[in-house]
N, C-alpha and C positions, 0 to 999 in steps of 0.2 A: 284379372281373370281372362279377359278378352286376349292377351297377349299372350299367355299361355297356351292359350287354345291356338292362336298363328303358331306359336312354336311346334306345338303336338301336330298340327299341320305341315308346315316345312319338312317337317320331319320323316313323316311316314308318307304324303302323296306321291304317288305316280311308280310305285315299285310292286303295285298289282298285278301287271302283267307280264314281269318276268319272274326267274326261277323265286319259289315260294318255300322253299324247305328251310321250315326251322325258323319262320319267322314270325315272330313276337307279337303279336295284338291286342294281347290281356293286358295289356300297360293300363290303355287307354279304354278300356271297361265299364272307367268307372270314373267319375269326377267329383265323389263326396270325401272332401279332404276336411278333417279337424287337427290337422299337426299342429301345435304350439308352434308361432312363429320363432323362439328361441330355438325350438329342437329342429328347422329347417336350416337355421343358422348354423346351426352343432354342425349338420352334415357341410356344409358349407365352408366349415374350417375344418374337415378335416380330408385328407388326402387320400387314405385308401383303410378297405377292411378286407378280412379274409373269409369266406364263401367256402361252408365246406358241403360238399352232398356225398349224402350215403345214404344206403338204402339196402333192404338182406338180396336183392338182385348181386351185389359187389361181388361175391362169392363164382358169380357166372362171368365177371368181366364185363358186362354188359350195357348197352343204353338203360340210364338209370327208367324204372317203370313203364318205359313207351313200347315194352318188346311185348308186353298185354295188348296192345293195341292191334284187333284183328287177329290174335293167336287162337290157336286150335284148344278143342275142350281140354286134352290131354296137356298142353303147354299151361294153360290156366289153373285145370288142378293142380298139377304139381309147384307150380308159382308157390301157391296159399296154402297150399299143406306139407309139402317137404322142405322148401327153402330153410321156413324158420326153424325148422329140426337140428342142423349144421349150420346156422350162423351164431358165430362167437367173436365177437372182435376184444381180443381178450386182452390184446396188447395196443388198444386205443388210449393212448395215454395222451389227454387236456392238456395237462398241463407244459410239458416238451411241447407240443402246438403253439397252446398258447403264448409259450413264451421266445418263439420263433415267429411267431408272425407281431408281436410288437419291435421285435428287432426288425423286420424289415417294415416298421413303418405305419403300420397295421392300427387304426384305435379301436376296433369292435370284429368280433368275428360273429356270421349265422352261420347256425346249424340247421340243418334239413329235421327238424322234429318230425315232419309227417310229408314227404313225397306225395307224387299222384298214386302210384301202388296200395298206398292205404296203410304202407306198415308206420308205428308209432315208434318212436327210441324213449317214450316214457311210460309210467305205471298206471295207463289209462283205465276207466271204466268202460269205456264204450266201447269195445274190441277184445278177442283174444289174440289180433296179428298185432303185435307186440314187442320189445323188446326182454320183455321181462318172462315171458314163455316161449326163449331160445337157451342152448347153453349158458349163454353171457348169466341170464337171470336179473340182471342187475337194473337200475333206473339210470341208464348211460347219458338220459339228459341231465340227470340233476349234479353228476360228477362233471360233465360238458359246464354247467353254470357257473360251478364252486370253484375251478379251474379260471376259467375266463375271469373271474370278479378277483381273485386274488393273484392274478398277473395285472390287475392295475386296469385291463379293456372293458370295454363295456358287452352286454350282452346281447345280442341280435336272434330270434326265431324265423326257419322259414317255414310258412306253411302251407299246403295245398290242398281248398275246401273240394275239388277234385277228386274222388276218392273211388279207385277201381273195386278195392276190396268191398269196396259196400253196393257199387252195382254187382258184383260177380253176386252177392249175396240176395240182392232183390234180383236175380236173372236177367240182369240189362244188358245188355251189350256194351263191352267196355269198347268206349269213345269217348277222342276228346270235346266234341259236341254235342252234350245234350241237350237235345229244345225238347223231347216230346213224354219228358214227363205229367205223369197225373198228377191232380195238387194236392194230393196226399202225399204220393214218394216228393213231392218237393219240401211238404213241409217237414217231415221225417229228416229230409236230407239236412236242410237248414239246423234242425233242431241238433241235430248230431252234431256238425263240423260247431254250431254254439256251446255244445257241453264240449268240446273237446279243447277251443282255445279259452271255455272257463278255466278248463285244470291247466292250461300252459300258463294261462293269468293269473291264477290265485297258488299255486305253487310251487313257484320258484322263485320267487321276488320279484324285483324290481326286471322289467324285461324292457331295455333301452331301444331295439329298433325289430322290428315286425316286416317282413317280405311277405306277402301273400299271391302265392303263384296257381292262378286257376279262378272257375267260377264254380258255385256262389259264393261270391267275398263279403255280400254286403253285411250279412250275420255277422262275421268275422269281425269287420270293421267295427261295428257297432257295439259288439262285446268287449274289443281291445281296449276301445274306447273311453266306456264306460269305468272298464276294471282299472283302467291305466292311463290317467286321462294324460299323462308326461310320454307315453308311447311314442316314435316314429315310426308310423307306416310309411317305406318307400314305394316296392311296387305296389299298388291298389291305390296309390294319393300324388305320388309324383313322377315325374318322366326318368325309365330305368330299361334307353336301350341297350338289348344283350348284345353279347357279342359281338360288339360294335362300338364306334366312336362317332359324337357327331359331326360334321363338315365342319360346324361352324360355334364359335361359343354361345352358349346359352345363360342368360340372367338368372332365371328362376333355379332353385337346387333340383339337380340332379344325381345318378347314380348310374355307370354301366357296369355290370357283372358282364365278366370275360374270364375263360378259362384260361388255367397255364397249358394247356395242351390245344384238341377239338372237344373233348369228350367231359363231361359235366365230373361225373363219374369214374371212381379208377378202369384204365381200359388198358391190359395188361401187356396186346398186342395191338400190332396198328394203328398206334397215335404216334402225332405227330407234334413235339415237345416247341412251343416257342423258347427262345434263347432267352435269358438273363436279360441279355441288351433288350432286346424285343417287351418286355412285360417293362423293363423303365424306362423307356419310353411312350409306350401306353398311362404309365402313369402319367411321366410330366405330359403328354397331350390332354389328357382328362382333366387337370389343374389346370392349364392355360386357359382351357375352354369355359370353367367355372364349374367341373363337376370333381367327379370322386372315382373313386378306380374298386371296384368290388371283386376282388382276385379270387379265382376259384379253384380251389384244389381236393383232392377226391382219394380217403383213405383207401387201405388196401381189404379186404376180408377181415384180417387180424384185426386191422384199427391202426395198423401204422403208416405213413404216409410214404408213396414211392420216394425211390431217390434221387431221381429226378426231377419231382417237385420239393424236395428238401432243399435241395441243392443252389435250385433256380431263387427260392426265397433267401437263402443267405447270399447272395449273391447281390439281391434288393437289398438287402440288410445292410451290405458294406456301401452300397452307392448312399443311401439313406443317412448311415450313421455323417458320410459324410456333408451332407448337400438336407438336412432334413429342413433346415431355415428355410429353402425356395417353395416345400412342402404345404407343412404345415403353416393354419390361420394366413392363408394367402388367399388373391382375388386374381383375376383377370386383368390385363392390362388393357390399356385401347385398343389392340391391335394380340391376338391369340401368339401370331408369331413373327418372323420375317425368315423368308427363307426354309434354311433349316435350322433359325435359332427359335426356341419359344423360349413364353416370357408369364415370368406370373410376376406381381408386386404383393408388398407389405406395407399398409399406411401409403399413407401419398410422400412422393419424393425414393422410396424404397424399391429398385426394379434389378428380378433377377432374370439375368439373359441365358437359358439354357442350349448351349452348342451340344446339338442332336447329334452330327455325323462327326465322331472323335475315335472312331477304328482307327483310321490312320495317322491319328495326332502324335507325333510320339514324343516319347518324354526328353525335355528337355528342349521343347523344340518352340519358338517363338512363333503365333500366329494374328495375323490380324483381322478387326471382324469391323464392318461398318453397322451400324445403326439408322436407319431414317425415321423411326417415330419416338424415337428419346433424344433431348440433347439436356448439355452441361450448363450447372448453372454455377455461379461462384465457389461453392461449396462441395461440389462434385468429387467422390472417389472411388476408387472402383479397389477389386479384391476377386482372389480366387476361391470359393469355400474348399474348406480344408487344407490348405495349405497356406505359407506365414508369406510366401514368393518371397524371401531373403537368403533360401539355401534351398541348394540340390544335391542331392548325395554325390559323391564321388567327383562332383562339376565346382570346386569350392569358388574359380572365376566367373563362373559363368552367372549373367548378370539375366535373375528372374523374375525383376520390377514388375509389377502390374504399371502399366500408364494406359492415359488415353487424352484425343485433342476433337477438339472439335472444329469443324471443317464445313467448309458451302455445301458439302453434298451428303452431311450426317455427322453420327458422335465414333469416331474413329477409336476403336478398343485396341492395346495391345497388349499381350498376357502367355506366358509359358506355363506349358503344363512340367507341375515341378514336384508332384510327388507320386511317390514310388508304392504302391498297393497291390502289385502282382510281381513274383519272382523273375519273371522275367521283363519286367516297362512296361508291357503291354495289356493295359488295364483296357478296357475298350470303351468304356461306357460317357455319355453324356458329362461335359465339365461347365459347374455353373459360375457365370461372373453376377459376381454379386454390384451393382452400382448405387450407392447412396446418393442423395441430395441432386436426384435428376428430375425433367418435368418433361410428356409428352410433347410431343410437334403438334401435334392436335389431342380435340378434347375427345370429340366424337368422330366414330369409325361409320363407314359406310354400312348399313344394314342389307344384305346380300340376298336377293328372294331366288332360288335354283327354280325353273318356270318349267310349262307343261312341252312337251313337243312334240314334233310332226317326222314323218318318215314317208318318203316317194323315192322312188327308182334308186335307190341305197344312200339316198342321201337323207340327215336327220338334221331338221332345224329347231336349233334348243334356244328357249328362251329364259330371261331372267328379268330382273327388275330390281332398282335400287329404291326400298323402299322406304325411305328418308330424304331423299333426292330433292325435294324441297331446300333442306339445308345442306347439304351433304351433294359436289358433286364431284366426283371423279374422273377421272381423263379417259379412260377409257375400262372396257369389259372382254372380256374370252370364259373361252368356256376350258375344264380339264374333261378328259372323259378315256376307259380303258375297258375292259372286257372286265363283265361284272362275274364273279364266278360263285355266288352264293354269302350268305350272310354271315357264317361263317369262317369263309375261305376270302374273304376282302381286305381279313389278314396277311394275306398271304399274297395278294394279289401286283401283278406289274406296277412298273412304275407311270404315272401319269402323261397323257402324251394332252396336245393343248392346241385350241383351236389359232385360227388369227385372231389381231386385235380391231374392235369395232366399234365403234361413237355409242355413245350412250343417245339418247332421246331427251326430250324435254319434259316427258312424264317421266323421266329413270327408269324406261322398259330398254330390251336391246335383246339382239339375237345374231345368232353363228350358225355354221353349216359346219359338219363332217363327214365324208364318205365314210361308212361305212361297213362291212359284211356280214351276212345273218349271224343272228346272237344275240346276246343279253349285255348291257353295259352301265356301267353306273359313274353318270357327271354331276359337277356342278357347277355353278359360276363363278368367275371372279370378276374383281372389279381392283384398277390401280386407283389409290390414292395418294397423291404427294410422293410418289415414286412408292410405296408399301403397297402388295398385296392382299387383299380381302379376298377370302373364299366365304361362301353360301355352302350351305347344306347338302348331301349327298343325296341324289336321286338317283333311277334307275328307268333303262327303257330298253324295250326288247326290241329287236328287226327282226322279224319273221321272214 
C-alpha cells in the first residue's frame, strides 16, 4: 500500500501550478479498494478496451454534460426538457461495435450508462431523464450488454454519482464541486445514485468492470460490491490517468482512458483526429509501462460511430491481428524501452522489441537495431511477427533472414521488413522482433524519482533522486524538459529537448539547470544505466 501511495505521488505532484484544465483528481478520491486480486490481474493481462460516451447532449455536437456547468436558466431548461424529445439513436447498432473493437484488440468495452448530466440509457426507476422517454423508447443498455457478451468481450459500466439533473431539481447550482450541501440533500443524494447502481447490478448480469467518474462514489462502491462481489472498479480503486501516459512504468495495475480525437464525445466540428499510428503506439507505450490503453470513441446522434473513428480502429485491428502475441498476457520488461524501441516480455526468456519509428522503414529494406539490456543466451532466436522472413513478394533473391550477434556493446538485431499490407509498401506502423530464449543485462532498473524545483532570473533548477540507489547506481542523470501545453494537448506536444549530464550523489539525489522563458513546462528525469536510459515521471512547472 505504502508503494502505491509513492506512485499516486510521483504521479500527480508538482503540476498545481500550471495550466489546470481538464485535469483529473477524482482518481485519487478515494482509497477503499476491494478488487479480487485475480480481477487486478485480468486487467493486467489484458491490453486495451473500448470507452464509449454518450450522452442526449450528442445531438448539439457538444462537451459531453460540462456545457451545464454555469449556463444560463434558459440553456438549462431546455437541456432537460427538449433535448430528450429529439434524441433517437436509432441506428446504434452493439453489435457492428462490438465486433470492431475486439478485432482491434479490445477485451471489454464501457458504456457511459449515466454521465454527469444525469441522463440514464436504462429503464430506471429513479428519473424520467431517460432513455426509454426519448423516440428511441427502448433499454439501449440492455441491447449494449447482450451485444458485448455475445461478441465473446466482457462487460464494462461507466457511471457518474455526479448528477446535474438532480441538482437542477433540488435548485442547486450545477457545479462540479459540491461541499455545501445539507445532510439531508446528501443523504437523498447517496440514496439515489444507491438505487440506481442497484438496478445497473441486479439487471443485467454479470457486469465485469465498473468506472465510477465523480463524487459521492463511496455508495456506489459499496453497493457494486456487495451485489458483485467479482466486479473491477478501475477508476474509484486504482490509478487511471486520463488522457495521458505515465513517464515511467508502474507495478501496480493500471488503466489510462485517452480519446481517438480531443473530445470524449462526438464533436462533429473542430476536433482534431490522432492518426492510426498515434493510438498504436499509445497502446504499445501503456504495455511497456505495465498498464492498459482504455480507447475512447464517441457515437454520432444516430448511434453510429464517425468514420473516422471506424477507420482509425481497423486500422488497430490490422497491426493487432498481426503483432497481438507482444499484446496480450504480457508484462514489463526491466527496462520500458531503449530509445525508440519498447519492449514488453512473455514468461521469462520471451522479449518482444517494438521498433516505434517504422514510417520510413520500407519494405524490403534490411535494418539493424542494437540492444543493451537483453542479451543472447545459447538458445536464442529471434523472428519477425507476422511474417515467415523466407519470402518477399516480387524480391524472390532477396535474402530476408532474421539473424542477430551478440557483441561487447549489446545483442545486435538484424531483420527486413518483408511483408506487404498496404497497396502501396508503405504500411507505417510499429514492427515487432519477437526474441526467444534471452535474459536481461540486469535484474533491476534504476527507480527514477522526477523532484520539486526552483526558478530565479529564468533559470529552473530541477531535481530528481534515484530512489533505490543503495543498490542501483548509475552513471550519470539529465533532465528532458519542453513547453507543457495542457493535459490534453501533451499529445500533441514538441519533441523533448534535454539538459546536460550530471553525477548522481551519494544519497541518489542530483540536479540540472535550464534557461528558460515564461511558461508552463513539463519534465522529468533521467538516469543512464549500463549505457540504457531510465526516465521518471512527468512533472510540470510553471515560469511566471
Amino acid at each position: 500500500m505504502i508503494y502505491r501511495i509513492l506512485l499516486v505521488c510521483l504521479f500527480f505532484t508538482g503540476t498545481v501550478s500550471a495550466q489546470r484544465n481538464d485535469v483529473v483528481e477524482d482518481e485519487t478520491s478515494s482509497n477503499y479498494n476491494l478488487n479480487k486480486p485475480e480481477r487486478e490481474e485480468w486487467l493486467r493481462n489484458t491490453g486495451a478496451g473500448l470507452f464509449i460516451h454518450f450522452n442526449v447532449d450528442a445531438q448539439l455536437g457538444v462537451v459531453i454534460s460540462h456545457s451545464l456547468v454555469g449556463a444560463s436558466d434558459d440553456y438549462t431548461d431546455r437541456y432537460f426538457s427538449e433535448l430528450p424529445k429529439t434524441f433517437d439513436p436509432s441506428s446504434f447498432n452493439p453489435k457492428e461495435i462490438a465486433e470492431l473493437a475486439k478485432l482491434a484488440g479490445m477485451k471489454y468495452i464501457v458504456f457511459t450508462t449515466k454521465h454527469h448530466a444525469g441522463f440514464c440509457f436504462w429503464d430506471t426507476k429513479t428519473t424520467d431523464f431517460k432513455i426509454t422517454n426519448t423516440p428511441y423508447k427502448k433499454d439501449l443498455l440492455k441491447e449494449f450488454v447482450k451485444a458485448t457478451r455475445e461478441a465473446g468481450l466482457d462487460v464494462g459500466f461507466y457511471f457518474s454519482p455526479e448528477d446535474f439533473n438532480f441538482l437542477y431539481k433540488h435548485k442547486i447550482p450545477i457545479s462540479r464541486n459540491i461541499t455545501n450541501l445539507d445532510e439531508a440533500t446528501k443523504k437523498e443524494y447517496a440514496a439515489y445514485n444507491r438505487k440506481q447502481t442497484e438496478e445497473l447490478m441486479q439487471n443485467y448480469g454479470k457486469v465485469d468492470v465498473l468506472f465510477i467518474d465523480g463524487d459521492p462514489k463511496e455508495a456506489v462502491k459499496e453497493t457494486s460490491w456487495k451485489m458483485q462481489p467479482d466486479i473491477l472498479i478501475t477508476r474509484g480503486a486504482i490509478l487511471t490517468p486520463e488522457q495521458t501516459l505515465p513517464g515511467a512504468k508502474i507495478t501496480q495495475p493500471w488503466l489510462s482512458p485517452i480519446t481517438i480525437g480531443t473530445a470524449w464525445q462526438y464533436q462533429p466540428t473542430n476536433e482534431r483526429y490522432k492518426s492510426g499510428s498515434q493510438l498504436i503506439e499509445l497502446l504499445i507505450e501503456a504495455r511497456a509501462k505495465g498498464g492498459s490503453l482504455l480507447l475512447n470513441v464517441g457515437p454520432k446522434a444516430n448511434g453510429t460511430l464517425p468514420n473516422e473513428q471506424e477507420d482509425r480502429l481497423r486500422e488497430m485491428g490490422a497491426w493487432y491481428f498481426i503483432n497481438h502475441e507482444s499484446m496480450d498476457h504480457v508484462r514489463s520488461w526491466v527496462v520500458s524501452k531503449e530509445q525508440n524501441i519498447y519492449f514488453t516480455q512473455k514468461a521469462p526468456g520471451t522479449l518482444f522489441a517494438i521498433v516505434m519509428d517504422a514510417k520510413n522503414w520500407k519494405e524490403g529494406e534490411r535494418k539493424t537495431f542494437l540492444l543493451k539490456s537483453a542479451r543472447a543466451t545459447a538458445n536464442t532466436k529471434i523472428s519477425v511477427l507476422g511474417q515467415n522472413s523466407k519470402i518477399i513478394e516480387y524480391k524472390p533473391d532477396l535474402d530476408v533472414s532474421s539473424r542477430f550477434k551478440q557483441t561487447a556493446n549489446g545483442l545486435e538485431l538484424s531483420v527486413v521488413k518483408a511483408q506487404r499490407i498496404y497497396d502501396d509498401h508503405r504500411w507505417p506502423n510499429p514492427v515487432v522482433i519477437k526474441l526467444e530464449n534471452v535474459e536481461p543485462v540486469f535484474t533491476e532498473a534504476a527507480m527514477v524519482q522526477s523532484g520539486d524545483y526552483k526558478v530565479a532570473a529564468g533559470v529552473a533548477t530541477l531535481n530528481g533522486k534515484v530512489l533505490n540507489h543503495a543498490k542501483i547506481k548509475p552513471e550519470r542523470a539529465r533532465f528532458y524538459y519542453r513547453p507543457y501545453l495542457g493535459q490534453v494537448e501533451t499529445l500533441y506536444a514538441e519533441a523533448w529537448k534535454m539538459s546536460p549530464w550530471v553525477n548522481i550523489k551519494a544519497d541518489g539525489t542530483f540536479s540540472g539547470t535550464v534557461k528558460l522563458s515564461k511558461g508552463a513546462y513539463e519534465y522529468k528525469a533521467i538516469v543512464e544505466q549500463q549505457s540504457v536510459i531510465i526516465e521518471g515521471e512527468n512533472k510540470v512547472l510553471n515560469l511566471p
